[in-house]
Rosetta silent file (secondary structure, phi, psi, omega in degrees, C-alpha in Angstrom):
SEQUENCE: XXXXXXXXXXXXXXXXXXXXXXXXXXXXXXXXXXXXXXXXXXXXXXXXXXXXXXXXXXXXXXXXXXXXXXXXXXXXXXXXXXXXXXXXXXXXXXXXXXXXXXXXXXXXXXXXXXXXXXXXXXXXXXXXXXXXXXXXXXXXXXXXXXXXXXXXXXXXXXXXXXXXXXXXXXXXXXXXXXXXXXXXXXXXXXXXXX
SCORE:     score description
SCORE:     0.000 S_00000001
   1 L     0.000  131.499  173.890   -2.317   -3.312   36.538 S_00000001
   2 L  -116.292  164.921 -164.968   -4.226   -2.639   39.560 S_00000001
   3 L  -120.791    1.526 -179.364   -6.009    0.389   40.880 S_00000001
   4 L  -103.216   27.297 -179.039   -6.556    0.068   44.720 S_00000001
   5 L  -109.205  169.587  177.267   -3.183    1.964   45.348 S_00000001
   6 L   -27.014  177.422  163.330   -3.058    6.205   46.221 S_00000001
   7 L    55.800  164.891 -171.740   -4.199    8.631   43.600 S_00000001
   8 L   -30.343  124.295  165.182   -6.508    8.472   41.120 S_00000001
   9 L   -32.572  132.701  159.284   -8.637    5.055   40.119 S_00000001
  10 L  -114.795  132.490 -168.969   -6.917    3.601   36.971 S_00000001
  11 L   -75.605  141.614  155.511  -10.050    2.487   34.459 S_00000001
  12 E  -125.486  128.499 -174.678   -9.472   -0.477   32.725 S_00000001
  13 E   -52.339  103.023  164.589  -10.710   -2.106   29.670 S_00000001
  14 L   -18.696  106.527  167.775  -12.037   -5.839   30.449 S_00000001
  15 L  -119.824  161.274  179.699  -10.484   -8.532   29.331 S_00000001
  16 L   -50.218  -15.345  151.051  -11.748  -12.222   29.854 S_00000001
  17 L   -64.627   -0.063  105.753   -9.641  -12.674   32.627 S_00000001
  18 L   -39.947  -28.616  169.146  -11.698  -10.171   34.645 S_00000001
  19 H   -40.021  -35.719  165.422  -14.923  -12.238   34.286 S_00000001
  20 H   -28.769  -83.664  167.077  -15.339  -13.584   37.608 S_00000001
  21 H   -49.629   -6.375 -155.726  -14.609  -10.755   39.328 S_00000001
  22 H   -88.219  -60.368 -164.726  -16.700   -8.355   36.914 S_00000001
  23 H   -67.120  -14.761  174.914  -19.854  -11.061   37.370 S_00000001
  24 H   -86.055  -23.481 -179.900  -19.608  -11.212   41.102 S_00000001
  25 H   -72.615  -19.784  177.981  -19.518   -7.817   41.518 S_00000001
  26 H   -78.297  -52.026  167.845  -22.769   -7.205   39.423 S_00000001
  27 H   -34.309  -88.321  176.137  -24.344  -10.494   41.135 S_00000001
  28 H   -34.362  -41.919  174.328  -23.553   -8.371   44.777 S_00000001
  29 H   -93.558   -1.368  173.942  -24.874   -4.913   43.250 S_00000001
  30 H  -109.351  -17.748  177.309  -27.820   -5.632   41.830 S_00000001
  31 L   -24.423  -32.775  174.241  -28.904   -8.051   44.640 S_00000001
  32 L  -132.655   24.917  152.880  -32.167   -6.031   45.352 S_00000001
  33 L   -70.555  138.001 -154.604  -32.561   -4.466   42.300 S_00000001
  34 H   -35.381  -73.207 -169.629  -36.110   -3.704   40.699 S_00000001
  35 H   -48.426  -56.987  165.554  -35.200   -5.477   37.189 S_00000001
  36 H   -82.481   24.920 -164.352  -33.075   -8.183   38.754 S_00000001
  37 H  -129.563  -19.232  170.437  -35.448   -9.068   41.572 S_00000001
  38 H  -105.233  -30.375  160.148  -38.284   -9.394   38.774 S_00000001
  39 L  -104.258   35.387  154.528  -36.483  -11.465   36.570 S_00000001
  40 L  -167.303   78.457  173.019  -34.954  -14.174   39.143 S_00000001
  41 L   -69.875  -17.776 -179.663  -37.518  -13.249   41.996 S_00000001
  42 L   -94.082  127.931 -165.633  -36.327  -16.787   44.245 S_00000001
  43 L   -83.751    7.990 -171.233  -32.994  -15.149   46.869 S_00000001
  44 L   -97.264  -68.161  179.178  -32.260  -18.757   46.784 S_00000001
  45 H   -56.706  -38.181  163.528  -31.519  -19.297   42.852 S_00000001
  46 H    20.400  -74.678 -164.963  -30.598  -15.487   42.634 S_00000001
  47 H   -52.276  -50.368 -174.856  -27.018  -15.977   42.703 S_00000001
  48 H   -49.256  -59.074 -139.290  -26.914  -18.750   39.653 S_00000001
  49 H   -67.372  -56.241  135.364  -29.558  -17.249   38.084 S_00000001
  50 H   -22.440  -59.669 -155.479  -27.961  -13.304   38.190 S_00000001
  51 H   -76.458  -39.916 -170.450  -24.170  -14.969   37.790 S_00000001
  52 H   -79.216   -8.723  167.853  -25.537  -16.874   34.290 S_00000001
  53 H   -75.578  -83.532  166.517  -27.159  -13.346   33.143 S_00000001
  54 H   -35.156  -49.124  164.726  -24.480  -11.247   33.865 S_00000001
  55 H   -70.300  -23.515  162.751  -21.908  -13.733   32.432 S_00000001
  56 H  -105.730   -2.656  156.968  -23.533  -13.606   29.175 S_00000001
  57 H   -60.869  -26.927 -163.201  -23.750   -9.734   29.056 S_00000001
  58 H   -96.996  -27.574  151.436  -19.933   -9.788   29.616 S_00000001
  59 H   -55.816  -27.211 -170.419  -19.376  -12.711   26.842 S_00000001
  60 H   -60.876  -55.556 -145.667  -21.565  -10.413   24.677 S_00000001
  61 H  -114.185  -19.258  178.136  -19.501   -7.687   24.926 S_00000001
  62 H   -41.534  -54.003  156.056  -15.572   -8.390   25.905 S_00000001
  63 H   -33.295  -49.304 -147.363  -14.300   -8.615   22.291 S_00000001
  64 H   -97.131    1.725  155.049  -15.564   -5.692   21.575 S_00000001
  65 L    89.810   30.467 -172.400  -13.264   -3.745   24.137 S_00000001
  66 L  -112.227   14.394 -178.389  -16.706   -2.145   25.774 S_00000001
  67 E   -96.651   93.861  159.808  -16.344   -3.210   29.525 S_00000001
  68 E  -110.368  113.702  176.016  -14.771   -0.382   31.536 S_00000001
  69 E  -132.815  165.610 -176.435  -13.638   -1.334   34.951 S_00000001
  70 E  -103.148  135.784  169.158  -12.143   -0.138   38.261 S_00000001
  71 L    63.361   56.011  151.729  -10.006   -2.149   41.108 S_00000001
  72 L    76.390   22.699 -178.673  -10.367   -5.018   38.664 S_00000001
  73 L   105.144   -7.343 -168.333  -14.088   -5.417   38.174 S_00000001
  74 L   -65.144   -8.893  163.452  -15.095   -4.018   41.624 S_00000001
  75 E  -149.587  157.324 -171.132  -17.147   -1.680   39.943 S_00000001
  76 E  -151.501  153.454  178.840  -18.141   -2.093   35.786 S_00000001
  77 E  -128.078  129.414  173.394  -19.725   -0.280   32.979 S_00000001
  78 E  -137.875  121.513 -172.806  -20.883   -2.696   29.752 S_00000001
  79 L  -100.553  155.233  147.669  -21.515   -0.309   26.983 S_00000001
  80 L   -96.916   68.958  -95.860  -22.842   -1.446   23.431 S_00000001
  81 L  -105.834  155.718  151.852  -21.356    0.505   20.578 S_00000001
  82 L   -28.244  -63.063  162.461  -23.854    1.328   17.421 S_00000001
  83 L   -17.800  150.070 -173.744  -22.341   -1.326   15.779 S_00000001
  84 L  -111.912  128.425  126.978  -24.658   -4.837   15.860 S_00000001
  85 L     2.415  153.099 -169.763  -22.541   -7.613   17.161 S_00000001
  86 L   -86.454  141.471  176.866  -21.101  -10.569   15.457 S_00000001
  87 L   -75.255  149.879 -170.573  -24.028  -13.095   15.681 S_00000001
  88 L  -106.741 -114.725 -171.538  -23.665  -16.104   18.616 S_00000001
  89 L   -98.058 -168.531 -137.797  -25.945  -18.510   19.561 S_00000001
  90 L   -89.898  -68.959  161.830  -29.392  -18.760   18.834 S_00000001
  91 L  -137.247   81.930 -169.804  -30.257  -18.048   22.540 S_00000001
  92 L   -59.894  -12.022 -179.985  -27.344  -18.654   24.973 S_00000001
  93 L   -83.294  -44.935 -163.051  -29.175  -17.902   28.263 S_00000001
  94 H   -21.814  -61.637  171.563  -31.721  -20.911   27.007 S_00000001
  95 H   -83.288   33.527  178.677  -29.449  -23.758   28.650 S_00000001
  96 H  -146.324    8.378 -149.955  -28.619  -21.703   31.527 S_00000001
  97 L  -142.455  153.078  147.054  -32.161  -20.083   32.532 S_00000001
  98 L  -105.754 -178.370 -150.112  -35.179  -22.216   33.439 S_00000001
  99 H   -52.247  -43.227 -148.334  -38.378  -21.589   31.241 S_00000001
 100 H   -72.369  -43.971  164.133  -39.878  -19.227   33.765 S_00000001
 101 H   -64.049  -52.315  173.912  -36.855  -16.726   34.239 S_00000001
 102 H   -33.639  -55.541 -160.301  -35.924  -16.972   30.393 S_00000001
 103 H   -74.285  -36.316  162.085  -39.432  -15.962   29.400 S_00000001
 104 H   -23.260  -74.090 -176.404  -38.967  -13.219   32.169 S_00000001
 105 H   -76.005  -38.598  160.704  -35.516  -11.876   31.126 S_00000001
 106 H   -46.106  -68.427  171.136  -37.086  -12.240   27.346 S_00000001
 107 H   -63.727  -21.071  151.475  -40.110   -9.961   27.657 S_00000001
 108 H   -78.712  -19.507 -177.915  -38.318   -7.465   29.595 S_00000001
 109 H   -98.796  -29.536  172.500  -35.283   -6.806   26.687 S_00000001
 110 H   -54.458  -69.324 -145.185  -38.454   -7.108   24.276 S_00000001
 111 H   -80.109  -30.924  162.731  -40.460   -4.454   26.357 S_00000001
 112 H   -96.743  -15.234  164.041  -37.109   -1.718   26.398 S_00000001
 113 H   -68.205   -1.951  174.308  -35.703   -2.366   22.986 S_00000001
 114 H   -93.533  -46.554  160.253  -39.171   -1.403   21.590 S_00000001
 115 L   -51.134    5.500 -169.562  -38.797    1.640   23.676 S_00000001
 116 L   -77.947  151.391  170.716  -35.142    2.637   22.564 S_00000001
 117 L   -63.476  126.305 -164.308  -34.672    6.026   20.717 S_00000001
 118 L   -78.447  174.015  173.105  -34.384    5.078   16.891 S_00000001
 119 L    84.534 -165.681 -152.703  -30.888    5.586   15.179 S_00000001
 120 L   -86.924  137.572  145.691  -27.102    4.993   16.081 S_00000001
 121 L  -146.269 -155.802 -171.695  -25.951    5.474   20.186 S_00000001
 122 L  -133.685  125.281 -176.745  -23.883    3.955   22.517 S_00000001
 123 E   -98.978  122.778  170.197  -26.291    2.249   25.008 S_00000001
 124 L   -94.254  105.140 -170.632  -25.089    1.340   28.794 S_00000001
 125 L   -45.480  -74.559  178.635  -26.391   -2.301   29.265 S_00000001
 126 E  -146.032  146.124 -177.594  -25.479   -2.408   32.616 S_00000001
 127 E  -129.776  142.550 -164.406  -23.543   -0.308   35.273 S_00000001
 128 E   170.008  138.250  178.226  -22.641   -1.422   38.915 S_00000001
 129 E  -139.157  146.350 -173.380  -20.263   -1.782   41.440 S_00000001
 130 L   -59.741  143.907 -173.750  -20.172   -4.246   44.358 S_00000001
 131 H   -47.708  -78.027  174.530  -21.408   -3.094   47.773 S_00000001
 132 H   -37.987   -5.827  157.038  -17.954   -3.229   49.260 S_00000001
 133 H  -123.974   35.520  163.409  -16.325   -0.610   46.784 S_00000001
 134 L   -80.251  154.620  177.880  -19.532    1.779   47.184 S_00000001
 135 L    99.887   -5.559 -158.360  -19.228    4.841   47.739 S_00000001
 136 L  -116.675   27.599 -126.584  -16.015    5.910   46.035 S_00000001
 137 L   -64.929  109.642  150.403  -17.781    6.616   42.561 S_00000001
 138 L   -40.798  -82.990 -162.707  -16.236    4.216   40.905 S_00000001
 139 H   -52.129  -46.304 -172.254  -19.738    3.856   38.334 S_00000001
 140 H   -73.313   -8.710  173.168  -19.471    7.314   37.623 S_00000001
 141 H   -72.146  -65.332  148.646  -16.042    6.823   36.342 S_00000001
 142 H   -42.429  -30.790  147.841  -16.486    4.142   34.433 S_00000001
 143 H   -59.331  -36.047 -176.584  -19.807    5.779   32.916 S_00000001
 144 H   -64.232  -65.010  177.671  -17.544    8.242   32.026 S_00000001
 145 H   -33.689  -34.549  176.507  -15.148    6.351   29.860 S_00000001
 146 H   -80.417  -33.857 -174.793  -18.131    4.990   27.971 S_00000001
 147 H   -78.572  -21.161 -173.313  -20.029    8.869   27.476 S_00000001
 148 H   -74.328  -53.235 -176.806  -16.108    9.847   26.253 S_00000001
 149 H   -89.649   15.344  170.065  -16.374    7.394   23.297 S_00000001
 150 H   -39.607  -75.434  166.734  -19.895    8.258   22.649 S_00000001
 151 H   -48.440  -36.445  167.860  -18.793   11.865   22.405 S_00000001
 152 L   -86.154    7.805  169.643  -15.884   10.915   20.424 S_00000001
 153 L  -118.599   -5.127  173.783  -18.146    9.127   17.920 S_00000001
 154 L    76.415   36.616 -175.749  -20.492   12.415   17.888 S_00000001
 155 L  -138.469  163.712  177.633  -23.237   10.050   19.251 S_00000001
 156 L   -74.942 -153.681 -176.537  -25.863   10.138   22.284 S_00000001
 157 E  -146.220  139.011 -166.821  -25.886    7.777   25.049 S_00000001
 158 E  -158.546  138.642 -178.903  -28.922    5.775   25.940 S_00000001
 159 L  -159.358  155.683  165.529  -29.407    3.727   29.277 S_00000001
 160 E  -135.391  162.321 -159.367  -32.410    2.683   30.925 S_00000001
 161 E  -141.248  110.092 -154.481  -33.396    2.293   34.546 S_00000001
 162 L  -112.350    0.523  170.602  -36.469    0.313   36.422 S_00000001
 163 L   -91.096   95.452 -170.596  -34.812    2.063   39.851 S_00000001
 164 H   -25.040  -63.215 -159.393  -36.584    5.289   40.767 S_00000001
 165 H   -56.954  -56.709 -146.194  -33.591    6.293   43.376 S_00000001
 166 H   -73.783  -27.112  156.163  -31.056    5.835   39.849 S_00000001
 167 H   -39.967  -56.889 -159.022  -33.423    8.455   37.827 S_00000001
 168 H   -98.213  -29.523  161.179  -32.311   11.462   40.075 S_00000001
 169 H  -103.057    9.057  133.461  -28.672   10.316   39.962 S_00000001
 170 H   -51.323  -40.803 -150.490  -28.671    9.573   36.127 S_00000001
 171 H  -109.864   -2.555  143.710  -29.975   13.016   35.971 S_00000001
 172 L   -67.268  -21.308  164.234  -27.229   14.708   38.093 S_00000001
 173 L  -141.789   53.127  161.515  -24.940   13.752   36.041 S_00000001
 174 L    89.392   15.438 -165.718  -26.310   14.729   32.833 S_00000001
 175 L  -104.805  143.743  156.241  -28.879   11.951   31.759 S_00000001
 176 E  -100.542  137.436 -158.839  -32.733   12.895   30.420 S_00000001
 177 E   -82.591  179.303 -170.914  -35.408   10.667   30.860 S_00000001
 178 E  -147.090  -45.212  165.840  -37.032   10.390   27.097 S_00000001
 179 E  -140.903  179.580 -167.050  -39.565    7.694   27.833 S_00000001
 180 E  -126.166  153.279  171.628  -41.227    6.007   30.160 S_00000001
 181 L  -123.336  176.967 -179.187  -41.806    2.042   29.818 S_00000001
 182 L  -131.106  -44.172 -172.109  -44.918    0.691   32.196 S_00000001
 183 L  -133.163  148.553   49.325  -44.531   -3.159   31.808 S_00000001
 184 L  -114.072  -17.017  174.074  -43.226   -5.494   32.728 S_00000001
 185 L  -136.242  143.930  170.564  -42.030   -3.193   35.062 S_00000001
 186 L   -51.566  131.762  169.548  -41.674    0.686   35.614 S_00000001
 187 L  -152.444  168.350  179.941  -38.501    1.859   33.658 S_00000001
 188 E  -128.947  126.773  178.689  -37.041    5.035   32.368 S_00000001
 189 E  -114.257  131.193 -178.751  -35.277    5.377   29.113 S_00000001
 190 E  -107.231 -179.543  177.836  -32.691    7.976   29.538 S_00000001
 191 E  -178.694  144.612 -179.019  -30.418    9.710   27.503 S_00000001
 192 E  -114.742  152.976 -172.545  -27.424   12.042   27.299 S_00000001
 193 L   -70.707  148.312  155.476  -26.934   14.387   23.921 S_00000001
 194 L  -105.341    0.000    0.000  -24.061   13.392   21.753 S_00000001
């Protein structure tokens, strides 16, 4: 089913046949973002480095039916339910990172999961849509579908953010910052009531 025709976006649930497109579009939208620009800091490696990141958030999470996207990945939301995951590999970025980004990408997931709010939510990993479908919002659509089954589980929402400008439009559409993180980077852990 596609979604680039008149009328209304239609959201769709991920399935692994959307991975490409899901990871290029995240690769493309995140290109100068704070978090991905500190943990794969060379524009040369970027792409790999960002495609093999991104590609294991979306391996993480496709089974679990928590990847909502528009026009077919052109813009994506990958939610985490309360639930813990089936366990994978020990550390699957390890043969896909080299030491310096790994330890990078470690101590940053380290530095906001110690900051998370305790008890059950539905956390948005990552949200983004490729430069070329900006502007329509897409991301806010696709947040939505994730904040519905939050709300339908009678749970918050929890996201964090190391982009200042993304603070004042999390909080336009209904997110509260909660904490603050300092290192490894500036971030904001936000949150909507369930």
């Amino acid at each position: 089913m596609t979604d680039l025709g008149p009328g209304p976006p239609v959201i769709t649930v991920a399935t692994p046949a959307d991975r490409g497109r899901v990871v290029d579009s995240l690769v493309a939208a995140f290109a100068a973002d704070p978090v991905l620009t500190h943990l794969f800091p060379d524009p040369a490696s970027y792409p790999r480095h960002a495609a093999a990141f991104f590609g294991h958030l979306f391996d993480k999470r496709v089974a679990r039916k928590t990847i909502w996207t528009i026009g077919g990945g052109a813009s994506v939301a990958i939610w985490e339910p309360p639930t813990p995951s089936e366990p994978g590999p020990a550390d699957p970025l390890a043969g896909r990172l080299p030491a310096d980004a790994l330890a990078r990408v470690r101590a940053y997931d380290e530095a906001v999961h110690a900051a998370l709010p305790a008890g059950p939510f539905w956390y948005l990993g990552v949200l983004g849509t490729h430069p070329g479908s900006a502007g329509r919002r897409w991301g806010h659509a696709v947040m939505r579908a994730g904040l519905g089954r939050a709300a339908a589980d009678g749970l918050p929402a929890v996201l964090e953010t190391s982009n200042p400008a993304n603070v004042k439009v999390y909080r336009r559409a209904g997110w509260h910052v909660v904490r603050e993180v300092a290192e490894p980077l500036p971030t904001w852990i936000m949150r909507q009531p369930g």
